[in-house]
mmCIF file of the C-alpha atoms, coordinates in Angstrom:
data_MODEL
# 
_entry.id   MODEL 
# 
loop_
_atom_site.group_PDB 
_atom_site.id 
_atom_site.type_symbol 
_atom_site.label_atom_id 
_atom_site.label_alt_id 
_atom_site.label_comp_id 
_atom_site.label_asym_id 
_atom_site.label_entity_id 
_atom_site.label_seq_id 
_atom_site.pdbx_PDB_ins_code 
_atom_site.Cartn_x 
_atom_site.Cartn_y 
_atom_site.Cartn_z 
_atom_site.occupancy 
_atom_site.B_iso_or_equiv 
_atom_site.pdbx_formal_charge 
_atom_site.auth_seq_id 
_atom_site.auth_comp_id 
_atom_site.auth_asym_id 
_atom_site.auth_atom_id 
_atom_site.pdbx_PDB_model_num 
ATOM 1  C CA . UNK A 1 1  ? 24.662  -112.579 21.413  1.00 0.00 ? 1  UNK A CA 1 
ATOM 2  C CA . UNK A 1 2  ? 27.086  -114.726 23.737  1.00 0.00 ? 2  UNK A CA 1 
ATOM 3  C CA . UNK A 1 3  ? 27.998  -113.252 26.905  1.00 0.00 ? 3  UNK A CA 1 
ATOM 4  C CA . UNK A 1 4  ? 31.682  -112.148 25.996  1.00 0.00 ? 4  UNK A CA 1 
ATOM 5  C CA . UNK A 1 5  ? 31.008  -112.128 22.412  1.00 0.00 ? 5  UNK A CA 1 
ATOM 6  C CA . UNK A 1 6  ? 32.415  -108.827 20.740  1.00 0.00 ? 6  UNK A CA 1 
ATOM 7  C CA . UNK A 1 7  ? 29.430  -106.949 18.144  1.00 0.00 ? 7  UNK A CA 1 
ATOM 8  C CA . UNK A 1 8  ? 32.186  -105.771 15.752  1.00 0.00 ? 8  UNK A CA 1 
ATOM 9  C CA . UNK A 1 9  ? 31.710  -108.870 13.289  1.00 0.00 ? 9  UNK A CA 1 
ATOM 10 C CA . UNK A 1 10 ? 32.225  -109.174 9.474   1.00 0.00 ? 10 UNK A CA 1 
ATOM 11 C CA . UNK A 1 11 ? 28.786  -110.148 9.202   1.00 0.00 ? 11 UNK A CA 1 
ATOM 12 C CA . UNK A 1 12 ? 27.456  -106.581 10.833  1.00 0.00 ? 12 UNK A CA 1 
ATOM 13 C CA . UNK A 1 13 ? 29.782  -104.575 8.756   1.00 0.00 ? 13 UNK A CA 1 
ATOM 14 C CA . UNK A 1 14 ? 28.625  -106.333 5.544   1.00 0.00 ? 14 UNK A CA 1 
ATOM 15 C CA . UNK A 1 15 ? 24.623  -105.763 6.664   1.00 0.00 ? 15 UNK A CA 1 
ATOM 16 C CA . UNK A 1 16 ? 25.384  -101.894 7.926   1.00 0.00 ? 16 UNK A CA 1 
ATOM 17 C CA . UNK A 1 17 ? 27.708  -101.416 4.207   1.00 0.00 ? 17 UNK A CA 1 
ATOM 18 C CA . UNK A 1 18 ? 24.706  -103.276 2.445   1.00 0.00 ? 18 UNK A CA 1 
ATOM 19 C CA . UNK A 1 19 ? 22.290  -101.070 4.044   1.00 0.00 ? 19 UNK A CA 1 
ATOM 20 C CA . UNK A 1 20 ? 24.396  -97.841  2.804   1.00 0.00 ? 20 UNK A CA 1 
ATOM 21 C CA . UNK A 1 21 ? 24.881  -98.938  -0.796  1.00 0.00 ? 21 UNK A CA 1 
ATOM 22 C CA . UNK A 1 22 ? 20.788  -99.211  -0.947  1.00 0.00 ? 22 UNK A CA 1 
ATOM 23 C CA . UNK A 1 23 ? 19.981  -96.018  0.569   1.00 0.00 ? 23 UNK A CA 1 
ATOM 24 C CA . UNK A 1 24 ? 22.665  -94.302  -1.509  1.00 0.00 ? 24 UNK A CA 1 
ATOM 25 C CA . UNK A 1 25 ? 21.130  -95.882  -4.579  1.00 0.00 ? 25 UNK A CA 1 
ATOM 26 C CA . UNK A 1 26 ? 17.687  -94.811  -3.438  1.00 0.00 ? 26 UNK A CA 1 
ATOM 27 C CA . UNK A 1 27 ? 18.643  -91.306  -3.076  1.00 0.00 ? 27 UNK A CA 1 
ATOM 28 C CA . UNK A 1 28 ? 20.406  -90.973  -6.529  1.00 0.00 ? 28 UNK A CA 1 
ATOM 29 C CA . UNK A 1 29 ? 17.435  -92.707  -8.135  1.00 0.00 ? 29 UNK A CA 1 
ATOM 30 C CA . UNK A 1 30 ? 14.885  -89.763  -6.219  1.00 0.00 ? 30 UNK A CA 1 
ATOM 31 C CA . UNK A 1 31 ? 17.113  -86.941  -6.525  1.00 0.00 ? 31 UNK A CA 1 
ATOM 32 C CA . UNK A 1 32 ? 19.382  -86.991  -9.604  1.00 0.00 ? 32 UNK A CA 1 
ATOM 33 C CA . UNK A 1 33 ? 16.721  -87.157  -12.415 1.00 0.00 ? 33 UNK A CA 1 
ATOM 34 C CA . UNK A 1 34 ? 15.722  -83.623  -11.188 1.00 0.00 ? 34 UNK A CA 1 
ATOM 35 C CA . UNK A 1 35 ? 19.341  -82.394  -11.460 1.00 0.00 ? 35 UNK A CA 1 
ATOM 36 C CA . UNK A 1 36 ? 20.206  -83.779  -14.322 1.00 0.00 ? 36 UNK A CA 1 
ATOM 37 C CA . UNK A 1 37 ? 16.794  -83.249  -16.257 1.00 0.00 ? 37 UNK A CA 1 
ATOM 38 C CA . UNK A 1 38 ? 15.750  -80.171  -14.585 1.00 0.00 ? 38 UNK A CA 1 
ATOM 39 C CA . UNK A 1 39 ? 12.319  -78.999  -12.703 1.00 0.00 ? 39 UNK A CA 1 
ATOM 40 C CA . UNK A 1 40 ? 10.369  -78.362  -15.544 1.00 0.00 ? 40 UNK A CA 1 
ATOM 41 C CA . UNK A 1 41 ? 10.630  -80.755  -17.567 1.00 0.00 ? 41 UNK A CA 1 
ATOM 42 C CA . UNK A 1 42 ? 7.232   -82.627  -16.758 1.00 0.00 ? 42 UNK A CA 1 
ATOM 43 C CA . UNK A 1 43 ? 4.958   -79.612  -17.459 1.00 0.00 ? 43 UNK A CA 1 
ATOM 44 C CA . UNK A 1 44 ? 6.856   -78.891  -20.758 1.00 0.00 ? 44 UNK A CA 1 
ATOM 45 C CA . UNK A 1 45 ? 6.473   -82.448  -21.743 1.00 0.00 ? 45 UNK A CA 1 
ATOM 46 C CA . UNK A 1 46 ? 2.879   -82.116  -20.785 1.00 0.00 ? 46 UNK A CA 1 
ATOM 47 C CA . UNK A 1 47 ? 2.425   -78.827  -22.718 1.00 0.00 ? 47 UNK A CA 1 
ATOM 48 C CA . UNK A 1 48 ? 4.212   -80.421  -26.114 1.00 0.00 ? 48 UNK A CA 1 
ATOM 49 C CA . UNK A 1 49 ? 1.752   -83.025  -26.048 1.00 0.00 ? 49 UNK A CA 1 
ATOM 50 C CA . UNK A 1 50 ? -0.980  -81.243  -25.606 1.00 0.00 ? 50 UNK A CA 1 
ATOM 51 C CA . UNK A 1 51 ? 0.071   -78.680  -29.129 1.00 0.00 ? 51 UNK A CA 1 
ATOM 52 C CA . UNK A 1 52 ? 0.537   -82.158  -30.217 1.00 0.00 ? 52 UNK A CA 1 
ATOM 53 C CA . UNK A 1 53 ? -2.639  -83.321  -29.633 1.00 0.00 ? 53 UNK A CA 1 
ATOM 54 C CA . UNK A 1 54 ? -4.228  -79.646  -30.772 1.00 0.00 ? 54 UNK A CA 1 
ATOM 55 C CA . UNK A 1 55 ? -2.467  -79.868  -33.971 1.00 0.00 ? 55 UNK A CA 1 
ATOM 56 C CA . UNK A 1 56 ? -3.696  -83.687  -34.891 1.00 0.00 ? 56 UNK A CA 1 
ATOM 57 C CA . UNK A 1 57 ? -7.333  -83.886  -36.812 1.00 0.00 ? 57 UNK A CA 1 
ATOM 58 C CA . UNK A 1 58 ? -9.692  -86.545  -36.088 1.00 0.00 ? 58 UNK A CA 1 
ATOM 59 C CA . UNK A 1 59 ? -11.640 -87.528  -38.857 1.00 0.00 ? 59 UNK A CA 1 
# 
């Protein structure tokens, strides 16, 4: 920076908003499938594929 020159620019504003949009979409993407799906969910899908797989013959 400029000697003089003021760091409340557009051009920070739009980089520190930026940087919040992408960590607020980061979070939602980590922490709203468990919400929304619940905690379980990958050990019951595990467990119906497995009596899936039990219940199919191989010939």
């Amino acid at each position: 920076m400029d000697p003089g020159e003021s760091y409340f620019q557009w051009k920070n504003f739009i980089t520190l908003g930026s940087w919040g949009i992408g960590l607020l979409a980061h979070g939602v993407s980590v922490f709203l499938p468990t919400l929304v799906i619940g905690k379980n969910w990958e050990d019951d899908k595990i467990k119906e594929l497995m009596e899936k797989e039990r219940n199919h013959k191989w010939e």
